[in-house]
N, C-alpha and C positions, 0 to 999 in steps of 0.2 A: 537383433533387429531393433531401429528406430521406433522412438513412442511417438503416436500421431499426436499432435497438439491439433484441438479444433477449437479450443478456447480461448481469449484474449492471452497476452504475454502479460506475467504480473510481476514484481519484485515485492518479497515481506522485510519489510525493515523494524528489527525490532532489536534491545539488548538484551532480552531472553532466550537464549539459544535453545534450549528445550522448544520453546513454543515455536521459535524459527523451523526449527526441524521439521518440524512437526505440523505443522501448517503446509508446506511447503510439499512434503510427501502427501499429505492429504489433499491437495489440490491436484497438484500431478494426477493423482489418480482419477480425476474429473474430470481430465482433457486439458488444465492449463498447462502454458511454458510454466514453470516459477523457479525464480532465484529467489536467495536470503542471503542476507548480509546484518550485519550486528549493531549498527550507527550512521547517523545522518552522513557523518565524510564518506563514510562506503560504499552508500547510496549514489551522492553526489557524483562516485568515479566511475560507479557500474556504467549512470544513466549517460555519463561522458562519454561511452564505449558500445553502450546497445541500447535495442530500442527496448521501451516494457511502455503496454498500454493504460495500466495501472499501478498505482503502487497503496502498498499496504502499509499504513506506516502509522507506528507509535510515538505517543506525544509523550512522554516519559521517559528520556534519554539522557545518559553523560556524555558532557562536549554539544554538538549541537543538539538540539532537540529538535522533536517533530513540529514545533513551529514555524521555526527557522529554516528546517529541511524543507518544506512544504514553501514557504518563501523563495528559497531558490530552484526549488524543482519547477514552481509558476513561472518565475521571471524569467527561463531557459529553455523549460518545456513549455509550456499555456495547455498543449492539447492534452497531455499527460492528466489522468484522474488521479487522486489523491483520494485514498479513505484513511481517515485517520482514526487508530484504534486504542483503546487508554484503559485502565482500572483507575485513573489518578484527572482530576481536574473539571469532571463533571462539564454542565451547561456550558461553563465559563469559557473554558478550554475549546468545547464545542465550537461556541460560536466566534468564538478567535479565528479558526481554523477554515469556518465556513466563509469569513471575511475577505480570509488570504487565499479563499478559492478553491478549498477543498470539495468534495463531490456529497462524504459525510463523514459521521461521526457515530460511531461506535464504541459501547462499554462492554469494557472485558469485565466478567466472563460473554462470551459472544457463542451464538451455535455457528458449528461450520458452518450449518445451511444458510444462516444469516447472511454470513461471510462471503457465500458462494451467490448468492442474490444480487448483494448489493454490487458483487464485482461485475457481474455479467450484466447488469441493467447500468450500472458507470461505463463499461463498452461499448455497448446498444447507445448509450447516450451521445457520447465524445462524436460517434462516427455522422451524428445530424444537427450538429451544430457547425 
């Protein structure tokens, strides 16, 4: 039998595959869609191929990073939310990111619940603007 998704569709973009996993099964379990994939070009091909109303994405990457990923996911998607999640780059990085139009910024370590907050109110948002 089918899992009912009643939550927004998310993509976690991260090069921690542990945390990808794992992230990713723990949302499922909340009622999101979620995919993962391991780096910015991954991402790039998914969002080329489906829709995801969010994406979860770390600024800490080899090859592109989440800056630049978040750059072209704006300039392709616009409606697309971005929360961008890091243990590395602080304020700085933050507000790089909130410039290039991310929704926010988050430091890992992070609680799910955090996680699961901000995702569903970046949904709730996108949908009245």
């Amino acid at each position: 039998m089918a899992s009912v998704h009643a939550g927004p569709s998310v993509l976690v973009v991260d090069d921690e595959q542990d945390f990808v996993e794992t992230l990713v099964k723990r949302m499922e379990r909340r009622g999101f869609k979620v995919a993962g994939v391991g780096s910015g070009q991954e991402a790039l091909l998914l969002l080329g191929k489906e829709h995801y109303d969010v994406v979860i994405l770390d600024v800490m990457m080899p090859g592109i990073d989440g800056i630049e990923t978040l750059r072209e996911i704006k300039l392709a998607w616009p409606k697309i939310q971005v929360i961008l999640l890091s243990g590395h780059g602080g304020e700085e990085m933050g507000l790089r990111g909130m410039a290039y139009g991310a929704y926010s910024y988050l430091l890992k370590p992070v609680a799910l619940k955090t996680i699961v907050e901000t995702t569903y109110t970046a949904f709730e948002e996108a949908g009245v603007r």
